[in-house]
py3Dmol code that shows the C-alpha trace and the ligand (Angstrom):
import py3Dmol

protein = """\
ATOM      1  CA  UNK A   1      23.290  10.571   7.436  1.00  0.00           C
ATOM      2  CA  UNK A   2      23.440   6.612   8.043  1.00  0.00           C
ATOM      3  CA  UNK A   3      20.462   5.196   6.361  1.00  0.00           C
ATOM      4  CA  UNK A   4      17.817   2.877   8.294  1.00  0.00           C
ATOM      5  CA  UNK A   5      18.200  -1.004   7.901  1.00  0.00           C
ATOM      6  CA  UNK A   6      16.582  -2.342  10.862  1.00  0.00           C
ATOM      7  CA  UNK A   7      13.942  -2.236  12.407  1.00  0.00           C
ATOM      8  CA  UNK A   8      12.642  -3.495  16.063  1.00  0.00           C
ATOM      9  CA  UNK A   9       9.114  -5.458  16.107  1.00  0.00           C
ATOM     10  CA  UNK A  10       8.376  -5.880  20.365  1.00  0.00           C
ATOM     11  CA  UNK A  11       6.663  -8.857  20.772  1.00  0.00           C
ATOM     12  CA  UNK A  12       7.025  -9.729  24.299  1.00  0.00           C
ATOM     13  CA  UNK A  13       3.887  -8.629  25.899  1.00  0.00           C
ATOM     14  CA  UNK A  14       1.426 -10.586  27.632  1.00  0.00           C
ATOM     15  CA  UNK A  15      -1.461  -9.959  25.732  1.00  0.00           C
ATOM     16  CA  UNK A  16      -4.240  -9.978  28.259  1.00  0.00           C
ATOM     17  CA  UNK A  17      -6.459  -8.396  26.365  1.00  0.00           C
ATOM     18  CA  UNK A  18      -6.680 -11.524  24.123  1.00  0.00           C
ATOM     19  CA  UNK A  19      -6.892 -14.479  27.186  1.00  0.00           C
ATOM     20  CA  UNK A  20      -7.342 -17.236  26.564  1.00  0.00           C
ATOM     21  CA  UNK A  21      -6.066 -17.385  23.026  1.00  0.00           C
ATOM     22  CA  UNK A  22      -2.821 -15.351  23.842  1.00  0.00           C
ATOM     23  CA  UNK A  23      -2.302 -17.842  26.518  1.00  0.00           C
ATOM     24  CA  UNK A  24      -0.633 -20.576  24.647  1.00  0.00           C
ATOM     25  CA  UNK A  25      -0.017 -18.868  21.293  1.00  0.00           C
ATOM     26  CA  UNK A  26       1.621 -15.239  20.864  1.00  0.00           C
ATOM     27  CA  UNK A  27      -1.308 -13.037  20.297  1.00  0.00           C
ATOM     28  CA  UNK A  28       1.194 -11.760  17.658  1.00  0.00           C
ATOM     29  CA  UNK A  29       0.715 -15.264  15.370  1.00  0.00           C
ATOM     30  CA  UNK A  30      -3.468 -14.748  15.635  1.00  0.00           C
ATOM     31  CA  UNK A  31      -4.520 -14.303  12.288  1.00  0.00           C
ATOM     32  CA  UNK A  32      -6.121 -11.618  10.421  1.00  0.00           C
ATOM     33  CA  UNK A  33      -7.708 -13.657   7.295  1.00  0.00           C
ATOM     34  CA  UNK A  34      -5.168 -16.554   6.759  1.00  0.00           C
ATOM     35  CA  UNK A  35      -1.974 -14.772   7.770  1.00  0.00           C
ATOM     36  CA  UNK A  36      -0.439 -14.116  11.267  1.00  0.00           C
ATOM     37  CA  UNK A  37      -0.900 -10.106  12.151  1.00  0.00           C
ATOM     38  CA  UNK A  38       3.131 -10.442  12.544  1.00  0.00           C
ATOM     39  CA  UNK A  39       3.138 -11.233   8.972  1.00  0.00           C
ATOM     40  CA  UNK A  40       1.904  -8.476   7.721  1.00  0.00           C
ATOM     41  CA  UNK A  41       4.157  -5.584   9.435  1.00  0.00           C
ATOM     42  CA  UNK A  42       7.350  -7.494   8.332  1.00  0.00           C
ATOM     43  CA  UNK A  43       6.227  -7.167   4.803  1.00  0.00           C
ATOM     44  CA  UNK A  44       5.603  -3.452   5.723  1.00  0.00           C
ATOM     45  CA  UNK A  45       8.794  -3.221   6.911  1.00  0.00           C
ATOM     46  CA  UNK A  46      10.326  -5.044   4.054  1.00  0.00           C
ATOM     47  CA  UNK A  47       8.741  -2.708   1.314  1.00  0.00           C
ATOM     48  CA  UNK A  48       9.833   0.148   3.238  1.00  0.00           C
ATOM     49  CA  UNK A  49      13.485  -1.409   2.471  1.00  0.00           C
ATOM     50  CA  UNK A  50      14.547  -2.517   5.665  1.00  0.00           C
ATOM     51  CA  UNK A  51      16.937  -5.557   5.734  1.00  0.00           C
ATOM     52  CA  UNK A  52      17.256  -6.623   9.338  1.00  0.00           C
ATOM     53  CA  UNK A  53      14.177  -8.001  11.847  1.00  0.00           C
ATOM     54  CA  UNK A  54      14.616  -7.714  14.819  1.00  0.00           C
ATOM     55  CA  UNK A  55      12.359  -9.351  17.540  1.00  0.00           C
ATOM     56  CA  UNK A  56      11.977  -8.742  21.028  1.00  0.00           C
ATOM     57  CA  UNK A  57      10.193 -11.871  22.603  1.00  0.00           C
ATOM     58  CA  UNK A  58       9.214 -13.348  25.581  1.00  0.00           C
ATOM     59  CA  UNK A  59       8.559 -16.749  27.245  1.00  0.00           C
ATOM     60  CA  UNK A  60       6.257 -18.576  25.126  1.00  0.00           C
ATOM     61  CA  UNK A  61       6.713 -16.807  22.106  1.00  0.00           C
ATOM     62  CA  UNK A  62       8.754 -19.457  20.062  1.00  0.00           C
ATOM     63  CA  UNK A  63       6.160 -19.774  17.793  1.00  0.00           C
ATOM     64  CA  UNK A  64       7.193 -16.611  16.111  1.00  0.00           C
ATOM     65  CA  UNK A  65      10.311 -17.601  15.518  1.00  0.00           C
ATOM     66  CA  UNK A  66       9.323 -20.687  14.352  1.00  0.00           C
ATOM     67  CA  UNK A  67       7.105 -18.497  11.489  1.00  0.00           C
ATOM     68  CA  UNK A  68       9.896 -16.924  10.304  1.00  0.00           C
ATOM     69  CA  UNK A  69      12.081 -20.009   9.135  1.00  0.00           C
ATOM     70  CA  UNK A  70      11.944 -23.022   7.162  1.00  0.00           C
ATOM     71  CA  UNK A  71       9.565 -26.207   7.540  1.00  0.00           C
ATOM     72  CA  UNK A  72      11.289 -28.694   5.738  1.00  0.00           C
ATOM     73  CA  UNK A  73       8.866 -31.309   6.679  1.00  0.00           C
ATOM     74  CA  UNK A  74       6.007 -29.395   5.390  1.00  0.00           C
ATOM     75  CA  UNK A  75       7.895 -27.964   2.450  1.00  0.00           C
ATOM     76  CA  UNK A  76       9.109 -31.479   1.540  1.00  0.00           C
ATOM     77  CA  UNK A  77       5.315 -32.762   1.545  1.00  0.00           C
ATOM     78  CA  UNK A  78       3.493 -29.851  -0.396  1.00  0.00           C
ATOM     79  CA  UNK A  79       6.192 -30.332  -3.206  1.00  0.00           C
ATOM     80  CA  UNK A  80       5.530 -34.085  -3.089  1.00  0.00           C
ATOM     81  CA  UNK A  81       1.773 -33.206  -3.454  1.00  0.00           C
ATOM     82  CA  UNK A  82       2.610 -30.534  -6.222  1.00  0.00           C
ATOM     83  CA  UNK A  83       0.997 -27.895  -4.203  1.00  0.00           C
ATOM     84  CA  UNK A  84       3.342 -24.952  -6.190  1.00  0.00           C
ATOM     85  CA  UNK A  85       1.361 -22.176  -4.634  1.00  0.00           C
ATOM     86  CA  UNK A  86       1.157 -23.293  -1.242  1.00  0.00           C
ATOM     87  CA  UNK A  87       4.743 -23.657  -1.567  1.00  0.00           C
ATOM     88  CA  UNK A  88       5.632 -20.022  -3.188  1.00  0.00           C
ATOM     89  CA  UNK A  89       3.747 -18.444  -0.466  1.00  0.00           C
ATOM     90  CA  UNK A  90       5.703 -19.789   2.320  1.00  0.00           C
ATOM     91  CA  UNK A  91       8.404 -18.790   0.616  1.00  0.00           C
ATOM     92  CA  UNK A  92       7.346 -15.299   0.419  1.00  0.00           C
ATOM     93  CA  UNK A  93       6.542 -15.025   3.835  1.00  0.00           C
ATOM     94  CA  UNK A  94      10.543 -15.803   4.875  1.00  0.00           C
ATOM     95  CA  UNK A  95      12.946 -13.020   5.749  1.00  0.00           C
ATOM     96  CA  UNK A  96      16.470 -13.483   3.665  1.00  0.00           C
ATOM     97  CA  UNK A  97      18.851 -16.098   5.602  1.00  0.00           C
ATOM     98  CA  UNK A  98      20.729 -13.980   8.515  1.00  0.00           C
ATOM     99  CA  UNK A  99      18.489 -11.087   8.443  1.00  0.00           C
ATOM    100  CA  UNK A 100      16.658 -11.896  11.572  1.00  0.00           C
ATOM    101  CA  UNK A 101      17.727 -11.276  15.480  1.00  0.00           C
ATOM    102  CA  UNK A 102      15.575 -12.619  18.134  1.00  0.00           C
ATOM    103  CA  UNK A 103      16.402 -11.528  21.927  1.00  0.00           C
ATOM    104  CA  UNK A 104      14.243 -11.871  25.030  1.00  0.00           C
ATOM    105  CA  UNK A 105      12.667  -9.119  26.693  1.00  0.00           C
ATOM    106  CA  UNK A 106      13.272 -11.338  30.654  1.00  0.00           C
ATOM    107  CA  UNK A 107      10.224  -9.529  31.994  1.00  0.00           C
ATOM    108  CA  UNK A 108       7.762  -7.612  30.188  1.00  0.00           C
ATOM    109  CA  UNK A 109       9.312  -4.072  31.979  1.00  0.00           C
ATOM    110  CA  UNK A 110       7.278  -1.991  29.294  1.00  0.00           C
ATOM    111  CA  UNK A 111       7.208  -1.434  25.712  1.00  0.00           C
ATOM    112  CA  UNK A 112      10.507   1.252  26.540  1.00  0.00           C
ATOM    113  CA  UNK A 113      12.295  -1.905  28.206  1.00  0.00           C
ATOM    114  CA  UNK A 114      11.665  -4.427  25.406  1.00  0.00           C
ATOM    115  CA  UNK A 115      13.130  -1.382  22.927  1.00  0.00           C
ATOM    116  CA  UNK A 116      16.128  -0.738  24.806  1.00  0.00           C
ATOM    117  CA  UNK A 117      16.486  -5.086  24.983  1.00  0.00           C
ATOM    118  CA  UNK A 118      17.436  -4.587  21.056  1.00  0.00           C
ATOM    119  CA  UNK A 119      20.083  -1.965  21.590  1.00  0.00           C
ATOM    120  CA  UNK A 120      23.220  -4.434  21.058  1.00  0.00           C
ATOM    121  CA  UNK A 121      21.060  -5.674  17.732  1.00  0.00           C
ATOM    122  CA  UNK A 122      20.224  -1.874  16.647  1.00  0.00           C
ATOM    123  CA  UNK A 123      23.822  -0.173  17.751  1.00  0.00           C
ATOM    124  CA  UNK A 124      24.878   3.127  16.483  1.00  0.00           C
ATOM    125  CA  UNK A 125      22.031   4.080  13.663  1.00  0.00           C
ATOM    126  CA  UNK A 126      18.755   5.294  13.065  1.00  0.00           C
ATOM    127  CA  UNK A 127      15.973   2.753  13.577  1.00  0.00           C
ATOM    128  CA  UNK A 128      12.495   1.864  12.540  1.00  0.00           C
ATOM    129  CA  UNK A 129      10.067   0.745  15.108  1.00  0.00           C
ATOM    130  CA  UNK A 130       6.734  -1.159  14.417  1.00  0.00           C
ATOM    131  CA  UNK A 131       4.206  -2.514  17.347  1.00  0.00           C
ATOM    132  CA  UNK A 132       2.854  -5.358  15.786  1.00  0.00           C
ATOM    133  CA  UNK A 133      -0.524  -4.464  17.481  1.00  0.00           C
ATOM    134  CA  UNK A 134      -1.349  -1.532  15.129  1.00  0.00           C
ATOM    135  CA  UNK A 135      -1.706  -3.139  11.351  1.00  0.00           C
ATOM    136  CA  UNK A 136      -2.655   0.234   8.603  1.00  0.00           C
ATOM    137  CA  UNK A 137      -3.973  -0.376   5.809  1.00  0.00           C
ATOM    138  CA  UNK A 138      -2.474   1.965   3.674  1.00  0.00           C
ATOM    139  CA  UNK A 139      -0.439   1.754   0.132  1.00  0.00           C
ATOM    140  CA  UNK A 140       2.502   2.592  -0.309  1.00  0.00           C
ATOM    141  CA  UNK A 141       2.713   1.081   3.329  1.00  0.00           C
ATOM    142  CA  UNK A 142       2.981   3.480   6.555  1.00  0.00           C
ATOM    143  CA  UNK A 143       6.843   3.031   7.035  1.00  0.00           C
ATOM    144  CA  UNK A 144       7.695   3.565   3.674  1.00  0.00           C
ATOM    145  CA  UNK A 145       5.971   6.766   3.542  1.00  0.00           C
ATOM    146  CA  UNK A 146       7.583   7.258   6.952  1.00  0.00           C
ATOM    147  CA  UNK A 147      10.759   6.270   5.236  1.00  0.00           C
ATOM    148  CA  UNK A 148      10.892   8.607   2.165  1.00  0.00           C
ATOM    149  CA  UNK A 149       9.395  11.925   4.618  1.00  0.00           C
ATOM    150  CA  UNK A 150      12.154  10.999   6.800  1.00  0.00           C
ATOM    151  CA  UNK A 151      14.654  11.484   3.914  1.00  0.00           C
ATOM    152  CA  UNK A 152      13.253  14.567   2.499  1.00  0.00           C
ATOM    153  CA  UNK A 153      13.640  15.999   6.496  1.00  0.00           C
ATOM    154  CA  UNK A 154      17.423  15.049   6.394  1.00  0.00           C
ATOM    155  CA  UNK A 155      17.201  12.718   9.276  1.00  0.00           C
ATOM    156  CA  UNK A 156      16.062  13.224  13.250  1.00  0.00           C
ATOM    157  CA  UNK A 157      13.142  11.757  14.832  1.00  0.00           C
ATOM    158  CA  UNK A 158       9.485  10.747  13.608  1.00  0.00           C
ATOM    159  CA  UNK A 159       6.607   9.175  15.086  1.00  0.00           C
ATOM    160  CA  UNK A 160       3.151   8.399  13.064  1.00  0.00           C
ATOM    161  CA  UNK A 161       0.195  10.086  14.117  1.00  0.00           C
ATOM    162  CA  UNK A 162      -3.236  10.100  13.221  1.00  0.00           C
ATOM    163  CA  UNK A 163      -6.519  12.265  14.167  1.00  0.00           C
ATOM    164  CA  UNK A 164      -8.892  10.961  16.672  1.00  0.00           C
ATOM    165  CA  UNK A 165     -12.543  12.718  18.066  1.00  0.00           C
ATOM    166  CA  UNK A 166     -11.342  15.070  20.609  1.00  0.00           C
ATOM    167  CA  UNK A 167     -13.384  13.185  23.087  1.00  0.00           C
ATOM    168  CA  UNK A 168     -11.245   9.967  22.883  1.00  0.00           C
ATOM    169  CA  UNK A 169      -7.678  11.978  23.144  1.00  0.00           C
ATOM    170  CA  UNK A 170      -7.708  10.790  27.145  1.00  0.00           C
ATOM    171  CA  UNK A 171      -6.683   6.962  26.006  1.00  0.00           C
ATOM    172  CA  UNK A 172      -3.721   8.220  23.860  1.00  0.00           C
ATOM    173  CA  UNK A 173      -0.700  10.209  24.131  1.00  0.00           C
ATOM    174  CA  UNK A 174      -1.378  13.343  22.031  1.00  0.00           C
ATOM    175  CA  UNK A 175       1.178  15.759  19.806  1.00  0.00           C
ATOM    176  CA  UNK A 176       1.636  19.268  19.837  1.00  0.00           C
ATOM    177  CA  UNK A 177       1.876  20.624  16.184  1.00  0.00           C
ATOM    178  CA  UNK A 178       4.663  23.019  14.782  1.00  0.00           C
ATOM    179  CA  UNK A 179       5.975  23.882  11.907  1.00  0.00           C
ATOM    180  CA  UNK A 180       4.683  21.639   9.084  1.00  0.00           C
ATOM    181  CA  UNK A 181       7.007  20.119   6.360  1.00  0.00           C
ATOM    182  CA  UNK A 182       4.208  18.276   4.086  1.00  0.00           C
ATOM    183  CA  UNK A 183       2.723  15.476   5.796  1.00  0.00           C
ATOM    184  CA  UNK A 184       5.714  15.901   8.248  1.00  0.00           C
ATOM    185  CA  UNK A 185       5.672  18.658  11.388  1.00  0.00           C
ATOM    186  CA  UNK A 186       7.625  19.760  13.892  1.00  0.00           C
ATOM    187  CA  UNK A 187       6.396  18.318  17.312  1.00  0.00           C
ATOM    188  CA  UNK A 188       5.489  21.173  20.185  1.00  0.00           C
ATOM    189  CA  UNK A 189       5.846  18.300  22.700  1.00  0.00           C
ATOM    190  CA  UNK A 190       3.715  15.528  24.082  1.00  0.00           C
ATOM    191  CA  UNK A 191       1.072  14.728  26.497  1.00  0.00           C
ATOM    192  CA  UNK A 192       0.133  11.105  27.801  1.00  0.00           C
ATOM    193  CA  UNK A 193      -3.500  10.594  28.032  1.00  0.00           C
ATOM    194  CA  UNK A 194      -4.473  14.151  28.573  1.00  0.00           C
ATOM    195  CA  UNK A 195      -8.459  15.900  29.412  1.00  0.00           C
ATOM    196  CA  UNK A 196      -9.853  16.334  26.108  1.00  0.00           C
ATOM    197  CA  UNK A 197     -10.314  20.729  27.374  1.00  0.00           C
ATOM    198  CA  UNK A 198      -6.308  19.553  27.945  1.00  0.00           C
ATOM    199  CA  UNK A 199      -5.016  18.483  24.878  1.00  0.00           C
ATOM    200  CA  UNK A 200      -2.804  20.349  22.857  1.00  0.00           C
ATOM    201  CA  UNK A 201      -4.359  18.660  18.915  1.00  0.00           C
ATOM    202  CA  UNK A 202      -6.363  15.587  18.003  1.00  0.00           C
ATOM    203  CA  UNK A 203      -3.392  13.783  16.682  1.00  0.00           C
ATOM    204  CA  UNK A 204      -2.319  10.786  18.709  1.00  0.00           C
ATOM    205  CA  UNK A 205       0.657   8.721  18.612  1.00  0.00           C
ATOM    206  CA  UNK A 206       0.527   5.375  16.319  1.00  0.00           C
ATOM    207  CA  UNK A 207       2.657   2.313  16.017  1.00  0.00           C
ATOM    208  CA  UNK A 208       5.064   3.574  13.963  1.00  0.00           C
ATOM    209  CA  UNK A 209       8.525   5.219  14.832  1.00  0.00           C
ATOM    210  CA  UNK A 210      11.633   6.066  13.308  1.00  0.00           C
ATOM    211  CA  UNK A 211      14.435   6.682  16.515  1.00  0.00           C
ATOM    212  CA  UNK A 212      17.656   8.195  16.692  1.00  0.00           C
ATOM    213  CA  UNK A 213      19.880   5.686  18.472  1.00  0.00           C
ATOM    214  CA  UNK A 214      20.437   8.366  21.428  1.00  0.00           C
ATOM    215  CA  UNK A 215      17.085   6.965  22.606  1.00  0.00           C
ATOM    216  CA  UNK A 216      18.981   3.807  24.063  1.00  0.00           C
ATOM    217  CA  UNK A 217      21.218   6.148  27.116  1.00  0.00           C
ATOM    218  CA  UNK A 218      17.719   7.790  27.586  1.00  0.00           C
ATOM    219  CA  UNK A 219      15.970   4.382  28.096  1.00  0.00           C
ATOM    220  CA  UNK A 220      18.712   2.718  30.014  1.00  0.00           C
ATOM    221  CA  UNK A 221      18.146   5.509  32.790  1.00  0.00           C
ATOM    222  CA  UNK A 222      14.432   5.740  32.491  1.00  0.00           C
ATOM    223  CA  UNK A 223      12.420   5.172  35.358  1.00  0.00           C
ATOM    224  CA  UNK A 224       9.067   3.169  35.448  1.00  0.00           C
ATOM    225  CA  UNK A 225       5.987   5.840  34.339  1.00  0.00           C
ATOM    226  CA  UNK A 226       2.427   4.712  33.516  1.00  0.00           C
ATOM    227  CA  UNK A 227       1.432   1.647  34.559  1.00  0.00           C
ATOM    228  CA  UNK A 228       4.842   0.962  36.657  1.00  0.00           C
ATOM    229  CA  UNK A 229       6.086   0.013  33.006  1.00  0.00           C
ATOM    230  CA  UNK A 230       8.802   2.010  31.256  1.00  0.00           C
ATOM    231  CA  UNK A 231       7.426   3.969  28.406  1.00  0.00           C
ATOM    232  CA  UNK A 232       9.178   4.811  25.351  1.00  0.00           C
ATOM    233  CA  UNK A 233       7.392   7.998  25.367  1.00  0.00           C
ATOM    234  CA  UNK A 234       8.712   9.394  28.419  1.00  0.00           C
ATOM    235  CA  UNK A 235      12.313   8.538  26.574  1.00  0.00           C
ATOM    236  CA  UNK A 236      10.723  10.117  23.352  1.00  0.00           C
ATOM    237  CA  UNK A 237       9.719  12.977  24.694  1.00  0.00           C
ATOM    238  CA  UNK A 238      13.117  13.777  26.502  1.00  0.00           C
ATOM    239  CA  UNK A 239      14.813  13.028  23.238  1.00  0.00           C
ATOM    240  CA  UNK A 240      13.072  15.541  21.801  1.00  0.00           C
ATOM    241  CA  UNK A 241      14.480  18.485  24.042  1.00  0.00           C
ATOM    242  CA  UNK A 242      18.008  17.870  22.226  1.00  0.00           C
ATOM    243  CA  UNK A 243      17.069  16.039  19.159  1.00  0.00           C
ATOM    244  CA  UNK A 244      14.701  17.000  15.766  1.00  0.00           C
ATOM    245  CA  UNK A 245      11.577  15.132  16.326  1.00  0.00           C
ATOM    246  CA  UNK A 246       8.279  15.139  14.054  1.00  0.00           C
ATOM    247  CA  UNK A 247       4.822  13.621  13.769  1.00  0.00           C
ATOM    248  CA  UNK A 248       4.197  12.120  10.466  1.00  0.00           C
ATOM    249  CA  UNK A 249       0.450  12.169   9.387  1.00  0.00           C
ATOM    250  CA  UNK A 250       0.140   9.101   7.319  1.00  0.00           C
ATOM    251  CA  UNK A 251      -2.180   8.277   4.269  1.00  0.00           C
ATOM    252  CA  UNK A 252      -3.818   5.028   5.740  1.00  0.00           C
ATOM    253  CA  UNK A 253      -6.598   3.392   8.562  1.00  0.00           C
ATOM    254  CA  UNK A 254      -5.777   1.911  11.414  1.00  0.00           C
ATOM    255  CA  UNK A 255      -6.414  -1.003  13.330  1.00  0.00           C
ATOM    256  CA  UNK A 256      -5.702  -1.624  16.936  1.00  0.00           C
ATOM    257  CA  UNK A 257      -5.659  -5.632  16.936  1.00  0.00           C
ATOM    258  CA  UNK A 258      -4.392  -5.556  20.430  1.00  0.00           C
ATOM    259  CA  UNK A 259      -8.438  -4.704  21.230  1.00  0.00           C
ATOM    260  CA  UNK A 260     -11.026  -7.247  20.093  1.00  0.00           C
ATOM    261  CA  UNK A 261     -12.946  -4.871  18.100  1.00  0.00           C
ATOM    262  CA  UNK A 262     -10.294  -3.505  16.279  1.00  0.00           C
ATOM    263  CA  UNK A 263      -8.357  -7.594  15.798  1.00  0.00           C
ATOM    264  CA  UNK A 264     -12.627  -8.043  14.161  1.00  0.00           C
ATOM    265  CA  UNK A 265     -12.383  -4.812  11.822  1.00  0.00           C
ATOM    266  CA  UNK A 266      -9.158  -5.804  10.577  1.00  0.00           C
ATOM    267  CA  UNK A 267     -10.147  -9.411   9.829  1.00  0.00           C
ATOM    268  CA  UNK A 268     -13.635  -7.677   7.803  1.00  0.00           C
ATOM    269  CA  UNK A 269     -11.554  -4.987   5.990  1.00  0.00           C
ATOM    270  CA  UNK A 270      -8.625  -7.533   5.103  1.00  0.00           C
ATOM    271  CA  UNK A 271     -11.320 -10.041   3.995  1.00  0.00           C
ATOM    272  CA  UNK A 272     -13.449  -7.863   1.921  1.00  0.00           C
ATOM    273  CA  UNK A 273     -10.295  -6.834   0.083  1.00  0.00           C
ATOM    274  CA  UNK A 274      -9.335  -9.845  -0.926  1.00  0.00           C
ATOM    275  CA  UNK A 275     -10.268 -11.282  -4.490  1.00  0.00           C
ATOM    276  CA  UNK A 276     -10.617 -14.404  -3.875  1.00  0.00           C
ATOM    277  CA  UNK A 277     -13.026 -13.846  -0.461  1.00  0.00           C
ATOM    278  CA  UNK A 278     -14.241 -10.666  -0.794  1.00  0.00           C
ATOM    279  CA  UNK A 279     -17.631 -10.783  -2.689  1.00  0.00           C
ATOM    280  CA  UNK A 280     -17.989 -14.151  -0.565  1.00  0.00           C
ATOM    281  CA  UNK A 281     -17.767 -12.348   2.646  1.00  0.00           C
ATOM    282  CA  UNK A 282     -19.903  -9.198   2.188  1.00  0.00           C
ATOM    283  CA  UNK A 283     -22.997 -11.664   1.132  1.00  0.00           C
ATOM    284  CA  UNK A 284     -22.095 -13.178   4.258  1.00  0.00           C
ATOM    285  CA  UNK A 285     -22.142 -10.032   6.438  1.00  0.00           C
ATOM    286  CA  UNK A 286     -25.400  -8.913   4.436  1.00  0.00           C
ATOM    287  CA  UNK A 287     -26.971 -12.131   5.758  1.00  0.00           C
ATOM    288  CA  UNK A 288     -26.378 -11.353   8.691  1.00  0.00           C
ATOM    289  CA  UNK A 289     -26.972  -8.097   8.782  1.00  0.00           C
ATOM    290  CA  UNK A 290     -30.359  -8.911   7.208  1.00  0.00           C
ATOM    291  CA  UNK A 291     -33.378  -8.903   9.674  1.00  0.00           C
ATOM    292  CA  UNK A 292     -34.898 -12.579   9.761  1.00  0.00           C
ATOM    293  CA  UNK A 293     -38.515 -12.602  10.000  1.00  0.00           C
TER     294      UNK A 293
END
"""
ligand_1 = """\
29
UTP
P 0.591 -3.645 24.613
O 0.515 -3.089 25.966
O -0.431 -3.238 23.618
O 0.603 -5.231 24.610
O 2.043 -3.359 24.031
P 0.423 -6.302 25.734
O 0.965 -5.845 27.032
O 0.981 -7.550 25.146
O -1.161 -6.492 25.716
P -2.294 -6.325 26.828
O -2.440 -4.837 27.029
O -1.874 -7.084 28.043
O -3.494 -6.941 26.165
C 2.325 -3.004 22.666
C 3.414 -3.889 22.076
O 4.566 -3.883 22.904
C 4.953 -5.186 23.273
C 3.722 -6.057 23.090
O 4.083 -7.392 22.745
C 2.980 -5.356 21.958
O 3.388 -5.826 20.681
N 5.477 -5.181 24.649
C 4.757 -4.594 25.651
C 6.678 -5.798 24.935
O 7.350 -6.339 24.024
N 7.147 -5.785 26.213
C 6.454 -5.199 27.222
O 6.947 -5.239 28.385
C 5.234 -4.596 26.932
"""
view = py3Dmol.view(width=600, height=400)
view.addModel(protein, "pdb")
view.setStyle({"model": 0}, {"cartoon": {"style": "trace"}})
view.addModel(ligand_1, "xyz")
view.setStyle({"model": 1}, {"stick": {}})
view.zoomTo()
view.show()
């Protein structure tokens, strides 16, 4: 069984939801607290022990790249300044030299299209695959617990899922629950935004994957579905006819920051972890929670 070092992070979408910030700046480098949302699922990635980054952008999207090396400029001036921490956590945020890929996505085709961009980068092995849109809180992080059910399975396919009121299953592609292994069960196939009386659980599919490399043929011959965009879960779900695949029921919340409200939960539930802002914040929210007279 070849072991999983990369992983793919698409990045190439428009972002409409987020107009007009996205339209200048990758919605990908908006910030939840004082780090971009990108930042956070390459240190989930990293954790989970993956070595290579691979990013599939789009016109526009320089900036991430940008994040993701060195600013000797800056770094010169902070050390000049003595501003150690500053300096150690830009350092923390950088990816090892060489362990980075970017390649462009020429049209945003569909999430499916942008994965299948990274097939040259990913070649013949199992691969993990993050949307930067969905952050989870969760420790360990969501891959690595991905990573370690993945091992105990001996391999295939796995996708996260996570229970949602039956009444919002229409907006999601839903699962179809088998066997269970653990956390880990065998998938009795999918369904892409299905009638709630239609749906075969209230588990939906989350922004976390780990794919068998066979899903690159499948993708190269897939035709446009929802949307007129090419979906990796029509490709997902044919891989699953030949291939193991399994949902993955993670320990962890979620948070959709490709929607406002969810980008505004994450910045709250970030923020009111953090020791140095947290008691700050939730006076702050009490305030304004507080009637005024
Ligand atoms: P979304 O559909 O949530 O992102 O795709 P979007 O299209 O950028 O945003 P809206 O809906 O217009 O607001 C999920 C992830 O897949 C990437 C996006 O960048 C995002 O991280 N993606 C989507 C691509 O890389 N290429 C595509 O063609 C579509």
């Amino acid at each position: 069984m070849k072991p999983i070092r990369k992983a793919i992070f698409p990045v190439a979408g428009l972002g409409t939801r987020f107009l007009p910030a996205s339209k200048a700046m990758p919605k990908e480098m908006l910030t939840i607290v004082d780090r971009p949302i990108i930042q956070y699922v390459v240190d989930e990635a990293a954790e989970a022990g993956i070595e290579h980054f691979a990013f599939v952008t789009g016109r526009g999207k320089s900036a991430i790249e940008d994040h993701f090396d060195r600013q000797p400029e800056l770094e010169e001036t902070l050390a000049s300044r003595g501003k150690t921490a500053e300096l150690k956590t830009l350092e923390a945020c950088l990816p090892a030299a060489g362990r980075t890929s970017f390649t462009r996505q020429q049209a945003p085709l569909g999430l499916g299209h942008a994965v299948w961009c990274a097939r040259d980068i990913v070649g013949d092995e199992p691969f993990a695959l993050i949307l930067p849109d969905v952050l989870v809180k969760s420790s360990p992080g969501c891959l690595k617990q991905m990573m370690d059910a993945w091992r105990e399975l001996g391999g295939g396919n796995l996708t996260a899922v996570e229970e949602v009121p039956r009444d919002q299953v229409s907006s999601y592609g839903v699962v179809g629950v088998g066997h269970q292994h653990g956390r880990a069960f065998e998938l009795d196939g999918m369904v892409e935004k299905p009638k709630p009386e239609d749906a075969p659980s209230n588990l939906i599919i989350t922004g976390r994957y780990i794919l068998e490399p066979q899903i690159f043929e499948l993708l190269e011959r897939q035709e446009p579905g929802a949307g007129g965009e090419i979906q990796v879960t029509d490709a997902m779900l044919k891989l699953a006819e030949d291939r193991p695949f399994y949902g993955y029921r993670f320990d962890g919340t979620t948070y959709d920051c490709g929607s406002k409200i969810g980008f505004l939960a994450a910045n709250l539930a970030y923020g009111l972890d953090r020791p140095d802002l947290g008691d700050r914040l939730r006076q702050e929210i009490d305030a304004l929670l507080t009637p005024t007279a």
